[in-house]
C-alpha positions in Angstrom: -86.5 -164.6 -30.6 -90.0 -163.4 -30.0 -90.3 -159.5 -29.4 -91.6 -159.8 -25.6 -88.4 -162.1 -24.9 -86.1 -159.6 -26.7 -87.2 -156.6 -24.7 -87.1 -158.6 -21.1 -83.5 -159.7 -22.0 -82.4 -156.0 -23.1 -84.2 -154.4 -19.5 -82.1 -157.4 -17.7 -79.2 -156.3 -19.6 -79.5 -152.5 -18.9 -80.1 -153.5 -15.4 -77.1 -155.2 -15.0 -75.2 -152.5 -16.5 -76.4 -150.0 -14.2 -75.5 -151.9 -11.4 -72.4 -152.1 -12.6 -72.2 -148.1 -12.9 -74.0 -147.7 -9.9 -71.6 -149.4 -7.0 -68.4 -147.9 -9.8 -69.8 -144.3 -9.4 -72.8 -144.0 -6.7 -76.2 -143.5 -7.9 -75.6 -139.8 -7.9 -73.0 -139.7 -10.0 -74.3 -142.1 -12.4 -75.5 -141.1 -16.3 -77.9 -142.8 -18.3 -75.2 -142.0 -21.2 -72.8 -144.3 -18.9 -75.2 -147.0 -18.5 -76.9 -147.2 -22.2 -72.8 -147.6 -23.3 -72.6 -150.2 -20.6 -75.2 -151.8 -21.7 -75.5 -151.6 -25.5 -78.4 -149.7 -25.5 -80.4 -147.2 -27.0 -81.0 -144.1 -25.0 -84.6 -144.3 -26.3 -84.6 -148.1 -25.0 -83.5 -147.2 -21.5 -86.3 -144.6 -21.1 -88.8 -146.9 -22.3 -88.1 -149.2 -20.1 -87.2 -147.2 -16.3 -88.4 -143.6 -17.2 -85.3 -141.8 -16.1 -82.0 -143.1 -14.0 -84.5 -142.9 -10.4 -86.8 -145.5 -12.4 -83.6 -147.6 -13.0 -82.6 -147.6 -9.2 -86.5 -148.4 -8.6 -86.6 -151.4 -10.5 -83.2 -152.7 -9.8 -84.3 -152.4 -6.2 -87.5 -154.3 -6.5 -86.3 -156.9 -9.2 -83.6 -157.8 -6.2 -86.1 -158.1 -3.8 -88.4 -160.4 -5.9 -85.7 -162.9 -6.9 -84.7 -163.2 -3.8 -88.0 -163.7 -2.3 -89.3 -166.1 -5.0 -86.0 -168.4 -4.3 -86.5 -168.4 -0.2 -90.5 -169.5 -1.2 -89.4 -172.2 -3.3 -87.2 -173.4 -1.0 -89.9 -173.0 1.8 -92.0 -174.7 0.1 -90.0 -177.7 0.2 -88.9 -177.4 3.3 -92.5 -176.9 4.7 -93.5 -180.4 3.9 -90.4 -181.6 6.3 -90.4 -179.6 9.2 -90.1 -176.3 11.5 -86.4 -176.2 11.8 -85.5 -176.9 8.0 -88.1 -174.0 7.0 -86.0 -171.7 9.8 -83.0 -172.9 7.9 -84.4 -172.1 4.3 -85.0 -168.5 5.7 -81.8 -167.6 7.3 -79.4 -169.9 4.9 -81.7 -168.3 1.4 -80.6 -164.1 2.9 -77.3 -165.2 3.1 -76.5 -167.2 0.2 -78.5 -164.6 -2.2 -76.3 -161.9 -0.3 -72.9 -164.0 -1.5 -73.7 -164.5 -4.8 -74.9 -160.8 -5.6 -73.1 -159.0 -3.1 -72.7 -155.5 -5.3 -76.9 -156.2 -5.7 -77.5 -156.4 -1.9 -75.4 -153.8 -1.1 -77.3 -151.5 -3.2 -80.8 -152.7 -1.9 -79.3 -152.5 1.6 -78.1 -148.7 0.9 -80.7 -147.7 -1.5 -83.8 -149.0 0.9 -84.4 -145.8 3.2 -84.3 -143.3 0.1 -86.5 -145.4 -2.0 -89.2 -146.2 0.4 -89.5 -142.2 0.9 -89.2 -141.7 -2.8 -92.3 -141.7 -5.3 -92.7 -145.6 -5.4 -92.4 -146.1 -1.4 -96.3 -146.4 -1.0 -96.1 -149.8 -3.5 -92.8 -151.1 -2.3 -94.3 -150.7 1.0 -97.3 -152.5 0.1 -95.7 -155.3 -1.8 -93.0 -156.2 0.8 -96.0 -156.1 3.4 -97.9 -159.0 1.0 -94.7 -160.6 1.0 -94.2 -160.6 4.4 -97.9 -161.6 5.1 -96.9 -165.0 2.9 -94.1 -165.5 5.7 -95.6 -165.2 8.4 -98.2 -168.0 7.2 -95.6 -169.9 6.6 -94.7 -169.8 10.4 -97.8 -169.6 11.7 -98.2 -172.8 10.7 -95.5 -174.2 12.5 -96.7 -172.1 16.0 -99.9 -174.1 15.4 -98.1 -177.4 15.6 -96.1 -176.5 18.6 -93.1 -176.6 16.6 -92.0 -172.6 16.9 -92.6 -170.7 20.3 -95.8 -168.3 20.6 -94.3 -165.0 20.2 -95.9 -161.6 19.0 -95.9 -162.2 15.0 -94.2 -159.1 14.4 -91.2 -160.5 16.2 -90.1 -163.8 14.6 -88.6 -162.3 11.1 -86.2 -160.0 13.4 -85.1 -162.5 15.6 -84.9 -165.0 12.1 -82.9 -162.5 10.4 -81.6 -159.8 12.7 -78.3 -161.9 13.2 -77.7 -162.6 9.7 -78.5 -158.9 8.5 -76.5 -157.8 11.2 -73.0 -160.3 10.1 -74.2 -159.4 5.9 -74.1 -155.6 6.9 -70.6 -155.5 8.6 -68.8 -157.9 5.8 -70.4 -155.5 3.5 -68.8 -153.0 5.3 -65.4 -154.3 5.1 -65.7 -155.1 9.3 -65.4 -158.9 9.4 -64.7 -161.7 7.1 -66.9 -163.0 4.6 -69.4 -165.8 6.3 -68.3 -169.1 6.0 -70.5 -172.6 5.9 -69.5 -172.5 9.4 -70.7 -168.8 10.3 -74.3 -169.8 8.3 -74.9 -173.0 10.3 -74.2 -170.9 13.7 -76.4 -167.6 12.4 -79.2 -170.4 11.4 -78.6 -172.3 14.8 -78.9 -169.0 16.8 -82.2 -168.4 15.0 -83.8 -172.0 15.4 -82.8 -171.8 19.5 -84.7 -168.0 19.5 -87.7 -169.4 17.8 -88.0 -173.6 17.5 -89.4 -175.8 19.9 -87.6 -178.9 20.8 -88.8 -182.1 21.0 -88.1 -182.4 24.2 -89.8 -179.1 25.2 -92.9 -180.1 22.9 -96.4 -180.6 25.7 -99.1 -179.6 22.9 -99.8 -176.9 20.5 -99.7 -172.9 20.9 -101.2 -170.1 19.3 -99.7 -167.2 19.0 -99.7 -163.9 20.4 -100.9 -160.6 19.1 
């Protein structure tokens, strides 16, 4: 196993085990000791790789982020070669399943975000999830130009894509309501198209949208 592979398995592995720790004990009450046992690491390892425990949270923050992201652009760009509504579907369905599959993940990066993005690494989080939200956007802008989404302000469509959805993720996480079912996704994903897609019926020409 070449040496790069080796050490991206062990940081994987030591992020893992801090999650683990992390939604056991809370971040505060978390040790590195705790996590490098966890994990099967050295503590020389785990400082090589995050710094200290606040460069574990960090990057356990952003690598969540990024594989969610890079999954909702694959699927986008599938879904961009067939239409408006599937691309609104990719956007909304992608949140929900990632939240479901790693729901001890997005309950940290939901809990952790407000700390994070005022800690030392807020000014590049900031900037990255602005690129990544730039990529988006071009993604629907597309779809505004074809007279396939409605002409809104730009900065509204990713609320009123994934306000709902957030909203329903947040209270499960919180114990309030069940876990989603296919049958919640479809509605949360049909509630989105009907705030943002055009019908065919509706359709007299192209828009552009407003700023």
């Amino acid at each position: 196993m070449p040496g790069q592979f080796r050490g991206q398995v062990r940081r994987r592995r030591i992020l893992e085990a801090a999650l683990e720790i992390f939604t056991e004990r809370g971040v505060a009450d978390a040790t590195i000791a705790a996590i490098c046992e966890r994990a099967g690491a050295s503590i020389g390892s785990v400082y090589h790789h995050f710094g200290n425990k606040e460069g574990i949270a960090a990057a356990l923050y952003e690598q969540g982020l990024e594989e969610h992201f890079d999954r909702m652009l694959s699927g986008l760009e599938g879904a961009g070669r067939t239409g408006a509504r599937e691309s609104v579907a990719v956007l909304v369905g992608t949140f929900m399943d990632w939240c479901l599959e790693n729901p001890e993940w997005a309950r940290f990066i939901l809990l952790m975000r407000s700390g994070l993005m005022h800690g030392p690494e807020g000014e590049r989080f900031a900037s990255v999830n602005r690129e990544r939200l730039d990529i988006l956007r071009g993604y629907l802008m597309r779809f505004v130009q074809g007279g396939e989404l409605r002409a809104l302000p730009e900065e509204l469509y990713l609320p009123l894509l994934h306000g709902p959805a957030q909203l329903y993720i947040r209270a499960w996480m919180a114990g309030r309501v069940p876990a989603p079912t296919p049958a919640h996704r479809a509605a949360l994903i049909d509630a989105a198209w009907r705030a943002v897609g055009v019908e065919d019926r509706e359709r007299g020409g192209s828009a552009s949208p407003r700023r």
